[in-house]
C-alpha positions as CSV (number, residue, x, y, z in Angstrom):
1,X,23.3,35.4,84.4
2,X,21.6,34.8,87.8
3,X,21.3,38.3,89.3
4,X,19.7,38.9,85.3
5,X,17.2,36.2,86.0
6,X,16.1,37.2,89.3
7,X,15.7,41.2,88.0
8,X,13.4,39.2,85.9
9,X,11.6,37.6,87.7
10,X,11.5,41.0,90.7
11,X,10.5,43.2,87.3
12,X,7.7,40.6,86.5
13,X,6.2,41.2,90.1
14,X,6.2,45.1,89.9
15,X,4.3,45.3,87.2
16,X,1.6,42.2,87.6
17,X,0.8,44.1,91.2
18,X,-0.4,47.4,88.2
19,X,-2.6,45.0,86.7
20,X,-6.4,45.3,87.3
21,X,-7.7,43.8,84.1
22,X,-6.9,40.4,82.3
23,X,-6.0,41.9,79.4
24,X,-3.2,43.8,81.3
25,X,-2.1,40.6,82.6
26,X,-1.5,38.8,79.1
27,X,0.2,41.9,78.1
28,X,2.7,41.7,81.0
29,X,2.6,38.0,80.1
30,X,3.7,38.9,76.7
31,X,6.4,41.0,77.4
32,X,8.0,38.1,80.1
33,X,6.9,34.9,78.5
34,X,6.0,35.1,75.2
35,X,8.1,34.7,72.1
36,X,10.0,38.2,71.7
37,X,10.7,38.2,75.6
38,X,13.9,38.2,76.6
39,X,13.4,35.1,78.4
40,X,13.1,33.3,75.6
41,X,16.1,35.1,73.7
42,X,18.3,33.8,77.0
43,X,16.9,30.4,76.4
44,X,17.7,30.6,72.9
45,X,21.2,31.5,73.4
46,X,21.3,27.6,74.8
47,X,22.5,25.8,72.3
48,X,25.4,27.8,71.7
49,X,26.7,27.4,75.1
50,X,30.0,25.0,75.9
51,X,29.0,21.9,78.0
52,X,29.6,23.1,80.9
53,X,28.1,26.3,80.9
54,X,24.9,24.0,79.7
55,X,25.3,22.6,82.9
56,X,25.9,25.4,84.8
57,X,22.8,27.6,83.6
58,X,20.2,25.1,82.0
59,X,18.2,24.5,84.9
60,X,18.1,27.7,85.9
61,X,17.3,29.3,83.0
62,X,14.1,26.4,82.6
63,X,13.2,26.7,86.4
64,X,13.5,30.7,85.7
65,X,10.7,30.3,83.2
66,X,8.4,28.2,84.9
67,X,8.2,30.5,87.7
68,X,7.8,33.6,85.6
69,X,4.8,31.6,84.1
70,X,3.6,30.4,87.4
71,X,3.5,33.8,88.6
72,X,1.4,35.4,85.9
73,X,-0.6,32.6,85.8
74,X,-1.1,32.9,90.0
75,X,-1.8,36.4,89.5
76,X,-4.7,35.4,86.6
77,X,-6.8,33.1,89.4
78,X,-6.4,35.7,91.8
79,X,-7.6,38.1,89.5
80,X,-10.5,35.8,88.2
81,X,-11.7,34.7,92.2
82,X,-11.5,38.8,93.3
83,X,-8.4,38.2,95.5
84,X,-6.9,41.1,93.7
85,X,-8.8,44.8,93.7
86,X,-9.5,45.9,90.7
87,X,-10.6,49.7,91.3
88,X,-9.8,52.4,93.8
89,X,-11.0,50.9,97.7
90,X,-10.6,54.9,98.9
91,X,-13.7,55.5,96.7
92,X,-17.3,54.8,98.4
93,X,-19.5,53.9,95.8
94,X,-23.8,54.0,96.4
95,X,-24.3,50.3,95.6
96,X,-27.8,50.9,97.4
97,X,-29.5,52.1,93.9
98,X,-29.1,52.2,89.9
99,X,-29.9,49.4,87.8
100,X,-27.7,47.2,85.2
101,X,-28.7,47.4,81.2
102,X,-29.8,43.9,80.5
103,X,-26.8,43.4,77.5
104,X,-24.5,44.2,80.5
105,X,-26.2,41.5,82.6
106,X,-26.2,39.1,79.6
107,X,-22.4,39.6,79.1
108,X,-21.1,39.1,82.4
109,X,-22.8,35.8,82.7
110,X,-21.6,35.0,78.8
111,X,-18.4,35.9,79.9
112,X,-18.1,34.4,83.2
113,X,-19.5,30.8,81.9
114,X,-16.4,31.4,78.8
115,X,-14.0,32.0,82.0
116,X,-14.8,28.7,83.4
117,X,-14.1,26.6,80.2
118,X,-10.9,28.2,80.4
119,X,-11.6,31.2,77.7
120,X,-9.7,34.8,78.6
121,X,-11.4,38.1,77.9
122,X,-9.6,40.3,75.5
123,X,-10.5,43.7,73.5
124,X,-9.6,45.4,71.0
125,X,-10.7,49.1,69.0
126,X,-14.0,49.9,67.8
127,X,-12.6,52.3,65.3
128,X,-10.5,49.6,63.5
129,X,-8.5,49.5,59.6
130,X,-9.9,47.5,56.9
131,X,-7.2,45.3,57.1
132,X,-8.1,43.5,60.2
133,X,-12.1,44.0,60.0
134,X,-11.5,42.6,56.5
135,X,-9.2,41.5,54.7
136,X,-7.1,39.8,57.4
137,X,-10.1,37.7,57.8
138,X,-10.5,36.7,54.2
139,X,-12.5,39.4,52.8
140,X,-10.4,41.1,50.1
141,X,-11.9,44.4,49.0
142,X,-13.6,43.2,46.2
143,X,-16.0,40.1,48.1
144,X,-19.5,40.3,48.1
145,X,-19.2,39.8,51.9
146,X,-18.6,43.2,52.4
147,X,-22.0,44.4,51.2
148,X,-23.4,42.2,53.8
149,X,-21.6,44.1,56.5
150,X,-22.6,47.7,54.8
151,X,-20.6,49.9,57.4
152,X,-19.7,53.8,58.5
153,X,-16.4,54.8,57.1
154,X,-14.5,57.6,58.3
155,X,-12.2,60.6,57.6
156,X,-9.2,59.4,58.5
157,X,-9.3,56.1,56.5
158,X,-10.5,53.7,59.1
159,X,-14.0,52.6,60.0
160,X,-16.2,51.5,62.8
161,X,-16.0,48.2,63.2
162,X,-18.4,45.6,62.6
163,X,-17.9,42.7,64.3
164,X,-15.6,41.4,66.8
165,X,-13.8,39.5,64.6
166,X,-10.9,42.0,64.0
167,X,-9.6,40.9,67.5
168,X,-8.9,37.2,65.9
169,X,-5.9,38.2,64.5
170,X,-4.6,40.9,66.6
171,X,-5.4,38.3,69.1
172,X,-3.1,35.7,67.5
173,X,-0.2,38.2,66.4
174,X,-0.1,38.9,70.5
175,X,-0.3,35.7,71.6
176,X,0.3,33.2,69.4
177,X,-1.0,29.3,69.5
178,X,-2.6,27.7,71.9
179,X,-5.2,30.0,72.4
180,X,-9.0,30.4,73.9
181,X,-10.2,34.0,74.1
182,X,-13.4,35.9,74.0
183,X,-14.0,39.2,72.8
184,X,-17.2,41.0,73.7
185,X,-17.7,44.8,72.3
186,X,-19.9,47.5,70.6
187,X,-20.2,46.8,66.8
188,X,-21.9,49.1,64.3
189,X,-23.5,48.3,60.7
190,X,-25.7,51.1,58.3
191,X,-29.2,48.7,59.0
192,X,-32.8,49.7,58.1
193,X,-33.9,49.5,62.0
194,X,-36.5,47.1,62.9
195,X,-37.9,44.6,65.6
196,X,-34.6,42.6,65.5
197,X,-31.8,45.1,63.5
198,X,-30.3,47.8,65.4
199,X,-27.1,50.1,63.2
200,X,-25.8,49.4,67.4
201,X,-25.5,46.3,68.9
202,X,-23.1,43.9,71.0
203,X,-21.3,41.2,70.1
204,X,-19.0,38.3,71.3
205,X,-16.4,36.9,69.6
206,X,-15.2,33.6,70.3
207,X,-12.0,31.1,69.2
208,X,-10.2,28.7,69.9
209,X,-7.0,27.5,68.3
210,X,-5.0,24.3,69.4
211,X,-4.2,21.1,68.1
212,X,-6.7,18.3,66.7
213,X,-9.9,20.6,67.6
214,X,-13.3,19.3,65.8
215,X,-16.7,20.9,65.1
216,X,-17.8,18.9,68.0
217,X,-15.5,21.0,70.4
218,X,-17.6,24.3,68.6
219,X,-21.0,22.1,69.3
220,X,-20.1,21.3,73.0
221,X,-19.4,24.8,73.9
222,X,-22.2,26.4,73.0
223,X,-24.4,23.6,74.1
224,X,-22.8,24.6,77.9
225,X,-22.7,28.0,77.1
226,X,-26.4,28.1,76.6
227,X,-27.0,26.1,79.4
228,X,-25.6,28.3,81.7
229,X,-26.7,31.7,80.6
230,X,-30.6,30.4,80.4
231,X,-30.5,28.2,83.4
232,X,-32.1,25.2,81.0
233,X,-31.3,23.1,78.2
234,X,-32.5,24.9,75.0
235,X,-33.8,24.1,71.4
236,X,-31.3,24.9,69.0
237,X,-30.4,23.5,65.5
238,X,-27.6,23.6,63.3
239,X,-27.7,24.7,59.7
240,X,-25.1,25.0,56.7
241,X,-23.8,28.8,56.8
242,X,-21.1,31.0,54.4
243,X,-18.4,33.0,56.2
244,X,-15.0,33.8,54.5
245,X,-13.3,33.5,58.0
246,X,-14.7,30.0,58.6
247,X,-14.4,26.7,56.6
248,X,-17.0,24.9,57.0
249,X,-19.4,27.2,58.5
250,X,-22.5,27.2,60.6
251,X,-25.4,28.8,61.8
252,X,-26.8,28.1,65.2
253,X,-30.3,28.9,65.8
254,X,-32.3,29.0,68.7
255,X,-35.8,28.1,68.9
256,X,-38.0,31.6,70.1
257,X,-38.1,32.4,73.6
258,X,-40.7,35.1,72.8
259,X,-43.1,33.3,71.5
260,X,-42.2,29.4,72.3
261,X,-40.8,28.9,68.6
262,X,-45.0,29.9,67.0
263,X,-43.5,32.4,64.9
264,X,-43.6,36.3,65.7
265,X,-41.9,39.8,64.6
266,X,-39.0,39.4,66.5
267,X,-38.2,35.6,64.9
268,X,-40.2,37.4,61.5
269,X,-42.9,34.2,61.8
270,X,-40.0,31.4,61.5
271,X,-39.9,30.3,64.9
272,X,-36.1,30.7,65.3
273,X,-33.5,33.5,66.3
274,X,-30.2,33.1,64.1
275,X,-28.0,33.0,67.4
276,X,-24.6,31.9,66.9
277,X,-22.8,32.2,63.7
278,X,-19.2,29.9,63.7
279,X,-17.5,27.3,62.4
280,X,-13.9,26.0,61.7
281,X,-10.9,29.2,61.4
282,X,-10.4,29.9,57.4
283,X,-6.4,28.5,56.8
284,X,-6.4,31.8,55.6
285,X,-7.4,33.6,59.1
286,X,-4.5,31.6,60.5
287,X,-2.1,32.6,58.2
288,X,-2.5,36.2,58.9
289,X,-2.6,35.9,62.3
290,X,0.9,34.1,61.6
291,X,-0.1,30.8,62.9
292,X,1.0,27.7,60.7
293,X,-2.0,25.9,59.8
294,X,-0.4,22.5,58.9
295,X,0.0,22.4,62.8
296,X,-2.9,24.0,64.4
297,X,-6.6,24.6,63.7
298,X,-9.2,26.2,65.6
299,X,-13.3,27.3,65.7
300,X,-14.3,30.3,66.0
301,X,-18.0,32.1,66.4
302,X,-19.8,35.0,67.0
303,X,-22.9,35.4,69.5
304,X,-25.1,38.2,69.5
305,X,-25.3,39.4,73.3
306,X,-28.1,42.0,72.5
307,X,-30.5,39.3,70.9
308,X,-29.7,37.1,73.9
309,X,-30.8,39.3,75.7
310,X,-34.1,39.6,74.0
311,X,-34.4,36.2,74.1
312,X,-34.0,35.9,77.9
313,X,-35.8,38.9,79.2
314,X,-38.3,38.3,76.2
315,X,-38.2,42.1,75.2
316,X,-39.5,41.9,72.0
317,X,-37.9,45.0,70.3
318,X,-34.3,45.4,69.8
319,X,-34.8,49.3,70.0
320,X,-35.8,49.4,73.3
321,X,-32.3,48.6,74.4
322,X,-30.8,51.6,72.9
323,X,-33.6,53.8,74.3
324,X,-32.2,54.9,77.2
325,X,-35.7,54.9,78.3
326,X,-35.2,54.6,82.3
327,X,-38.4,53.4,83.5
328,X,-37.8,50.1,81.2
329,X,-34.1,49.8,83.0
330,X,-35.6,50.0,86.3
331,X,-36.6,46.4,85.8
332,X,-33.3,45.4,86.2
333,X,-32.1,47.2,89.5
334,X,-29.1,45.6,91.1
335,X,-30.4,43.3,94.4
């Protein structure tokens, strides 16, 4: 039993030192900690043990665990405060020129304000299956949802995806309850192009799932969340919305930062950008995702990185950021 528990815990170490990427971490995580691992089978086997072997082994197999945890867990602040190299140091890269594409810009600093409330980036396949896109999120084939999402279907059965809300549920089938991610990605829907619709855009997808969590929580997040990404408190309101994967449901608007909330193309004369969709997780959504909803509940919402990045930069056309034009880019050179 010991010389098991210390391979363990040697095994765990190997293969956290391969990790480069958060996501590679949880995986690793996964595999040592989570539900299927095998030390959770050896803590299972417990309860079947004499007395004295209970005795013997309880501790150690508890103590075992903890440190497992606190290793991958180590390993995650590391990774988060750059104590641990993520790419190849025998490579010189020119740092001296090129220039960051403002959705880039916009989602690091998304993403790194969601890192400090304790969120973990996670990804998942732009070519996805109906199932998760879908109907794992309450939309059965036949809801008028899906014409809202009017999307590119493919040979071979699957289609691009459009939102990140797929990764909800593969999210919770990996990991289980407690959990706080965020999911930012390419998404893709058949639009008539305009100031503000693009058939290419990015997205974040955000959720939470715990115990006791309130529309407030959803409020208070993206109240900071704001805050940090424009530097300023902003003018947002808070409307009834419809989303089969939510229950209630929201929209969050934010007042214009192209023209100061007057009315223009980009906010089509209303003096508001619909800016974060969200609301309460559907039972439903928890269900699939095989999380018991009598026990936990959760938000969840989606923010448009590309229009908050219009709305910061106060680039007016959403077409100019699939343009590739690279005198535009060149106002965003990296200091």
């Amino acid at each position: 039993m010991e010389q098991e528990l210390n391979l363990l815990k040697e095994n765990l170490a190997m293969e956290l030192k391969n990790c480069h990427k958060e996501a590679d971490v949880l995986n690793v995580k996964s595999k040592y900690v989570g539900k299927k691992s095998r030390i959770s089978e050896i803590m299972a086997t417990l309860k079947d043990m004499s007395s004295d072997d209970k005795r013997k082994y309880g501790s150690l197999i508890n103590n075992t665990k903890k440190e497992l945890e606190t290793m991958v867990n180590d390993y995650l602040d590391n990774l988060a405060s750059g104590s641990v190299a993520t790419f190849d140091d025998t490579i010189m890269y020119d740092v001296t020129s090129g220039s960051l594409h403002p959705v880039t810009i916009i989602a690091k600093e998304v993403t790194d304000a969601l890192k400090k409330m304790g969120f973990t980036i996670v990804s998942g396949p732009e070519m996805d299956s109906e199932f998760y896109n879908f109907e794992a999120l309450n939309i059965p084939k036949d809801h008028p949802a899906r014409d809202m999402q009017d999307t590119y279907y493919l040979d071979n059965g699957k289609l691009l995806r459009t939102h990140t809300s797929g990764v909800q549920v593969r999210a919770m089938e990996k990991y289980g309850a407690p959990l706080r991610i965020c999911v930012p990605g390419r998404v893709f829907r058949n639009e008539d192009l305009d100031a503000s619709h693009e058939n290419t855009f990015f997205q974040l997808e955000g959720m939470v799932i715990d115990k006791n969590i309130s529309i407030e929580n959803l409020v208070g997040v993206m109240q900071e969340l704001l805050r940090e990404v424009f530097k300023s408190d902003v003018k947002v309101r808070l409307r009834p919305g419809f989303f089969p994967f939510t229950e209630p449901s929201y929209e969050l608007d934010c007042s214009c930062l192209i023209c100061g909330g007057k009315g223009c193309p980009t906010c089509k004369n209303s003096g508001w950008i619909e800016l974060i969709p969200g609301g309460m997780v559907h039972p439903n959504v928890l269900r699939a995702g095989g999380i018991d909803p009598e026990i936990y509940n959760g938000f969840a919402f989606g923010l448009g990185l590309t229009r908050l990045a219009m709305m910061k930069y106060k680039i007016n056309d959403i077409r100019v950021l699939n343009s590739g034009d690279i005198r535009y880019l060149e106002n965003f050179k990296i200091d």
